[in-house]
C-alpha positions in Angstrom: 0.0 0.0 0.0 1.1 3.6 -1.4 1.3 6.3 1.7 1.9 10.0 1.2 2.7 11.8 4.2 1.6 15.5 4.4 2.5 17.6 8.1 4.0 21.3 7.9 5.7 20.3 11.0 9.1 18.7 9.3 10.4 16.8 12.6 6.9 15.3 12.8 7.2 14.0 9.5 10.3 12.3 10.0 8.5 10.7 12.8 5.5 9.6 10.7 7.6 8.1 8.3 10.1 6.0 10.8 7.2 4.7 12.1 5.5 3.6 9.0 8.9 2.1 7.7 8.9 -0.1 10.9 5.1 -1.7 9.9 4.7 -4.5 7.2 2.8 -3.6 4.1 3.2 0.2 3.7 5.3 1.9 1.7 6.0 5.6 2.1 6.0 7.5 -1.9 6.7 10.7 -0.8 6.3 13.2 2.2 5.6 17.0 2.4 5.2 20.1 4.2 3.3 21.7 2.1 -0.4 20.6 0.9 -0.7 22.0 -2.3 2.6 20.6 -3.4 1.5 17.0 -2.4 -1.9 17.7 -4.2 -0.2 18.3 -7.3 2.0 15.0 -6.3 -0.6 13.1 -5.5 -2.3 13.4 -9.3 0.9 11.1 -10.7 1.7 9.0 -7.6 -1.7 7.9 -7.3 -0.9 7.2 -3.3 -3.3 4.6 -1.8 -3.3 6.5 1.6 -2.7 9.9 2.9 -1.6 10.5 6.3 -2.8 13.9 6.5 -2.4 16.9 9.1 -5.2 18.2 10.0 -4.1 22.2 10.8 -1.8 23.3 8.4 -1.0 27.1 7.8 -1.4 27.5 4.2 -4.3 24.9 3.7 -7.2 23.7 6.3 -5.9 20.1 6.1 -9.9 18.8 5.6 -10.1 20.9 2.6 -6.9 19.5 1.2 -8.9 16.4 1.6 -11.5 17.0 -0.1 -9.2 18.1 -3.2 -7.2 14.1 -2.8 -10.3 12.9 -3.0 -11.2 14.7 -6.5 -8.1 13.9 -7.8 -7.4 10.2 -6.9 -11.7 8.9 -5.8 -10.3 5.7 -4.4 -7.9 7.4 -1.7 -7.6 6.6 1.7 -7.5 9.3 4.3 -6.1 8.8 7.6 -5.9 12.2 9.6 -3.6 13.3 12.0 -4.1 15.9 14.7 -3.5 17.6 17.7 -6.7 16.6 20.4 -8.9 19.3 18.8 -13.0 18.2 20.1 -14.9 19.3 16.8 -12.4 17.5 14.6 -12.1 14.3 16.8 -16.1 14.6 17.1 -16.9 14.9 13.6 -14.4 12.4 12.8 -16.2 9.5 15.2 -19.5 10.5 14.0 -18.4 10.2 10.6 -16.4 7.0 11.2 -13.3 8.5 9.3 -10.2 6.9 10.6 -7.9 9.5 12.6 -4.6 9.4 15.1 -3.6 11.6 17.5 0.2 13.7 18.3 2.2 12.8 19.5 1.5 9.3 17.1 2.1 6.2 19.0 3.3 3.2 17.5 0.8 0.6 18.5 -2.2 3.0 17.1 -0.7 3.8 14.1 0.2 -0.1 13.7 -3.6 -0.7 14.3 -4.3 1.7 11.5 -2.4 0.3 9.3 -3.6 -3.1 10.0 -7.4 -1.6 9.4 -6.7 0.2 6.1 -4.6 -3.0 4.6 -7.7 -5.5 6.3 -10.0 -2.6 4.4 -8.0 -3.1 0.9 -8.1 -6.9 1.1 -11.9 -7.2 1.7 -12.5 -4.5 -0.8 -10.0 -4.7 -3.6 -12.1 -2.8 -6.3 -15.2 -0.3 -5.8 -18.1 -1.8 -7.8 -18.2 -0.9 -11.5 -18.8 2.7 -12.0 -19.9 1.9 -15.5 -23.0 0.4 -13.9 -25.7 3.0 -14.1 -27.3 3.2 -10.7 -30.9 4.1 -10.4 -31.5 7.0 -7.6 -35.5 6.6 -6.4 -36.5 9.9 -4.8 -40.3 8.5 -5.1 -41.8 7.7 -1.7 -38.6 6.3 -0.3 -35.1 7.3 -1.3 -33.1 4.4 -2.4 -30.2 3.3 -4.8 -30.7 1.0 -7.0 -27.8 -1.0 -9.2 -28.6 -3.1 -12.5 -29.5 -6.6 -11.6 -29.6 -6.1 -7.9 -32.7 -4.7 -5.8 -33.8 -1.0 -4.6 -31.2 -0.9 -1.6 -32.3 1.7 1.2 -28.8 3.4 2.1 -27.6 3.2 5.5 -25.7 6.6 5.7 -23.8 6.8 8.6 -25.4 9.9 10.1 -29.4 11.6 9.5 -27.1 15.1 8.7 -25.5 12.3 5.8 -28.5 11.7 4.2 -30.0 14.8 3.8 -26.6 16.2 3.0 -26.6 13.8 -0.2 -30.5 14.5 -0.8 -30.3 18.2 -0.8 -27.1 18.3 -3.3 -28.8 15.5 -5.5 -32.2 17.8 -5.1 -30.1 20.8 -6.5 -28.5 18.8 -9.2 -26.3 20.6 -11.5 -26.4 23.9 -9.4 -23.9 25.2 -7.4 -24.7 25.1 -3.8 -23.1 27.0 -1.3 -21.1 26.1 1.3 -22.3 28.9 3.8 -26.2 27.4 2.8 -25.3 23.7 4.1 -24.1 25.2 7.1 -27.0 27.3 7.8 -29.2 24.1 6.6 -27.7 21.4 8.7 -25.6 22.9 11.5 -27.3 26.0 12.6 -26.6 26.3 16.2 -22.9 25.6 15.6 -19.9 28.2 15.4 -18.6 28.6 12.3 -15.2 26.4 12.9 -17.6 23.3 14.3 -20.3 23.2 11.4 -17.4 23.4 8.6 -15.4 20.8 10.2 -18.8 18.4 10.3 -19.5 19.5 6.3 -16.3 18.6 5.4 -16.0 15.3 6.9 -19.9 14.5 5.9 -18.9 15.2 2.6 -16.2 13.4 2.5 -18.2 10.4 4.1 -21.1 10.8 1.4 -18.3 10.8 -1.3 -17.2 7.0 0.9 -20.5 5.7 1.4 -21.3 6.2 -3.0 -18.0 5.1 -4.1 -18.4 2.1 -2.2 -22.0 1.4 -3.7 -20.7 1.9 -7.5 -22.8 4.9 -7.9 -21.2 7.1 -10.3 -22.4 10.4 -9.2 -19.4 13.2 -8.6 -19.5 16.1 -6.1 -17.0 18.7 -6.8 -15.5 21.2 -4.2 -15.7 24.6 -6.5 -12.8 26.7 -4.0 -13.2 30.3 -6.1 -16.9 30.1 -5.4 -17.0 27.9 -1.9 -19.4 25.7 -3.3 -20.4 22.4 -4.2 -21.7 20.7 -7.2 -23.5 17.4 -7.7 -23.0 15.3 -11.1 -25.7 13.4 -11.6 -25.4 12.8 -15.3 -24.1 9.6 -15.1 -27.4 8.1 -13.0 -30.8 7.5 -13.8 -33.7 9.3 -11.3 -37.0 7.8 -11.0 -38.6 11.4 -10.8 -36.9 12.8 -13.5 -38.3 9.7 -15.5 -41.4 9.6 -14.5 -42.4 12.9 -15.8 -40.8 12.8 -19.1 -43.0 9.6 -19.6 -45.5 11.2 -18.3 -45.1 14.2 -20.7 -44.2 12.2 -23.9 -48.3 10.5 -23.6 -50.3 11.3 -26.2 -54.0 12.3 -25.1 -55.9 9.9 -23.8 -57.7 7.2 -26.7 -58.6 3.5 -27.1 -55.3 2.7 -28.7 -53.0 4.3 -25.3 -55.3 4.1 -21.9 -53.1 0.8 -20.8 -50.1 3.0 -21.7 -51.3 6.2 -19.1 -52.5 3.6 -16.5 -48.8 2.0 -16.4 -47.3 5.6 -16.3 -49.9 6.3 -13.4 -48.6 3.2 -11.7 -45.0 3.8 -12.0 -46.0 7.1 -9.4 -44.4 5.2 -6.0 -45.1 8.4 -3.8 -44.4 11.5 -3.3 -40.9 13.2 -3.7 -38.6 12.4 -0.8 -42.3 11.6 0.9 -40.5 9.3 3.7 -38.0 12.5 4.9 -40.5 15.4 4.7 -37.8 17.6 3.7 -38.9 20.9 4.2 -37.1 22.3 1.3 -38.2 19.7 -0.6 -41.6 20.5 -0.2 -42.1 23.0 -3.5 -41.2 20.0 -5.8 -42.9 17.7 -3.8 -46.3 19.4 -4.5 -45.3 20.1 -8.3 -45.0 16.2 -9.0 -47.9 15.4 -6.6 -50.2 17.9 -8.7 -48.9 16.9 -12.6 -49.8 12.8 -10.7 -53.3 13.7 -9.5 -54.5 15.4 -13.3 -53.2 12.9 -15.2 -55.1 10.5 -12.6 -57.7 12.5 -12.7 -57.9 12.2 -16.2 -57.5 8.7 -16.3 -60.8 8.4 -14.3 -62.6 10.5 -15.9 -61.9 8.4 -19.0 -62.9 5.1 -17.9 -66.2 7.0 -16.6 -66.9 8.4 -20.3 -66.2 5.0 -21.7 -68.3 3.1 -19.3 -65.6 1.2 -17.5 -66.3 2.1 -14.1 -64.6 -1.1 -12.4 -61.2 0.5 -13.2 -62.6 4.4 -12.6 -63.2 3.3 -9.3 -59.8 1.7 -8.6 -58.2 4.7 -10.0 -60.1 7.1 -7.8 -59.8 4.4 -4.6 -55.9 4.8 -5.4 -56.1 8.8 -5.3 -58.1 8.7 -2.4 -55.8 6.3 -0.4 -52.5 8.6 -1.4 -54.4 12.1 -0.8 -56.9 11.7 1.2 -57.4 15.7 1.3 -58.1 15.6 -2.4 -62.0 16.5 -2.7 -62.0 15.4 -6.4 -61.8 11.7 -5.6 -64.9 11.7 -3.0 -67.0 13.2 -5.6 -66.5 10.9 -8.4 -66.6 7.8 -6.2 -69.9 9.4 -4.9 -71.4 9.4 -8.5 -70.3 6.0 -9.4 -71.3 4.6 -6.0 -74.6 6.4 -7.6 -74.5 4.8 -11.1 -74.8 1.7 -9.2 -77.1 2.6 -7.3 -75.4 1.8 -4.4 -77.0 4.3 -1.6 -74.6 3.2 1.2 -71.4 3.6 -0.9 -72.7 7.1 -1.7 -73.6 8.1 2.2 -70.0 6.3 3.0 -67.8 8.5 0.5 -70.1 11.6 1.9 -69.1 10.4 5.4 -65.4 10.5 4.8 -65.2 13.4 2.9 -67.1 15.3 6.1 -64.0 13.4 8.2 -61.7 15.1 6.1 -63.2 18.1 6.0 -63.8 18.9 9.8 -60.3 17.5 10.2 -59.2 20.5 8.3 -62.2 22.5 9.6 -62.9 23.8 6.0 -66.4 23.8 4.1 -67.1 21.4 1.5 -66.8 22.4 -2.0 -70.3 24.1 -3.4 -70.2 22.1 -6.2 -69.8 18.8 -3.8 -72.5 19.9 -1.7 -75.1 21.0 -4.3 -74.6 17.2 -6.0 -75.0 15.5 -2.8 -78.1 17.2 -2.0 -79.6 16.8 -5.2 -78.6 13.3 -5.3 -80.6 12.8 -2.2 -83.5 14.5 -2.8 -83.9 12.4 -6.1 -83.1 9.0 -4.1 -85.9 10.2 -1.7 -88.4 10.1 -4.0 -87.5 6.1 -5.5 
């Protein structure tokens, strides 16, 4: 195994590297003071492991990080700092390996031992060239060709909705000073960026581990991030363009529209309740509902009402505050003359109502009475 050294502090480098020469199965490529140098190394040495300060003067040693990790994706970093309790903190909560000055031999031996242990059970990442479905339907999962929808076990909740909100804003730049504000808002400044970097750089773990071929740059000039997802597929982003490529409703395409109505697993990110994912959440949920609507309507024009009624049962049962659904199961329950089924949609549509202590639609109201006036007189 390839180890780069990287400490401004020269005699603890000499240190680093005695050590490291006294422990089986590590070689040391090179060792520097300064962290831009060893970037720029570090793009034809293509180092395994980076043993890497973490306060340097020229370069916050987690933001070198996150530029290794750009430059060589499979990289190991082990980092190496004074007892400091945001970095130490962040690092357990992260799981990110770490040692402490002054290094002692038997922990950096058990390091070792871990990353080569690591190495051997995981020779290779998983095929990049496998393009990973992302589903942001209902539940967020990752899903690889050939294998099942696999629900991610990030190591922390901030994790996840780090890697939710960058995929969310796709393509975008996203600041750094936004995460911070999103994520850590009762921290100081030094705490939350020390827990964004080392979430990031756990995120960045945790997907090239999965195979999932989706990139997030550092972008320094701007202090931003960016999210690549053009090498993934996203269930959402499918969806609709299925949706949208339908042509109206006939004969020849209804099975067509009720497969794409189908496909709809849930709302976006529905299981998180994402605040901030809320505006796209309602966008999807409302182009779902028409073209559902739509579908019912259909079957209802064409005399089909077995499948109107699932259709409307189905839109009822994900939105139970949608009014439209009560009122056409109300008038099929009434094309079948089924008087209970009409006073039992009525019923729940009142629940639903005095749960959001609204009035019924006019238009819901005026039916229903008419409807019962006329069923009086039968």
């Amino acid at each position: 195994m390839k180890a780069m050294l990287v400490d401004d502090e020269n005699l603890a480098l000499l240190q680093l590297r005695k050590m490291l020469k006294e422990i089986d199965g590590i070689e040391v490529t090179g060792a520097y003071q300064d962290a831009m140098a060893a970037i720029e190394a570090a793009k034809a040495d293509a180092p395994d492991v980076v043993f890497l300060d973490i306060h340097m003067p020229e370069i916050y040693g987690l933001k070198a990080a996150e530029m290794l990790q750009e430059i060589c994706p499979d990289i190991e970093i082990v980092f190496v700092t004074a007892y400091d309790d945001y970095a130490v903190q962040a690092f357990e909560l992260n799981a990110l390996d770490y040692v402490l000055k002054p290094v002692r031999r038997e922990r950096l031996t058990r390091t070792v031992q871990r990353l080569l242990q690591h190495a051997g059970d995981h020779p290779k990442a998983p095929p990049a060239s496998r393009v990973a479905l992302i589903r942001c339907l209902q539940t967020m999962q990752i899903e690889l060709p050939g294998l099942g929808p696999e629900t991610v076990k990030w190591r922390t909740s901030k994790a996840q909705e780090l890697f939710a909100y960058l995929l969310h804003h796709r393509g975008q730049l996203v600041r750094k000073g936004a995460l911070l504000d999103l994520l850590w808002p009762d921290f100081d400044i030094p705490k939350a960026t020390t827990h964004l970097y080392t979430t990031i750089y756990q995120v960045r773990q945790d997907l090239k581990r999965m195979g999932v071929n989706i990139e997030i740059r550092s972008l320094s000039i701007k202090e931003s991030y960016v999210l690549d997802a053009s090498r993934v597929r996203i269930d959402a982003d499918e969806w609709e363009q299925e949706l949208r490529r339908l042509e109206p409703l006939s004969a020849a395409n209804v099975y067509e529209h009720q497969r794409v109505m189908d496909l709809y697993a849930g709302d976006y990110m529905a299981d998180n309740d994402y605040l901030w994912a809320e505006n796209e959440r309602q966008r999807l949920r409302m182009l779902w509902l028409q073209h559902a609507q739509r579908l019912g309507d259909y079957y209802v024009q064409h005399e089909r009402p077995s499948e109107a009624i699932a259709v409307f049962l189905r839109m009822q049962q994900q939105y139970p505050y949608y009014e439209g659904s009560y009122l056409a199961l109300m008038k099929l329950h009434a094309w079948f003359k089924d008087r209970a089924g009409v006073e039992e949609q009525h019923r729940l549509l009142s629940l639903v109502l005095e749960e959001l202590d609204v009035a019924p639609n006019e238009s819901i109201s005026q039916w229903y009475t008419e409807w019962k006036s006329q069923s009086a007189q039968l």
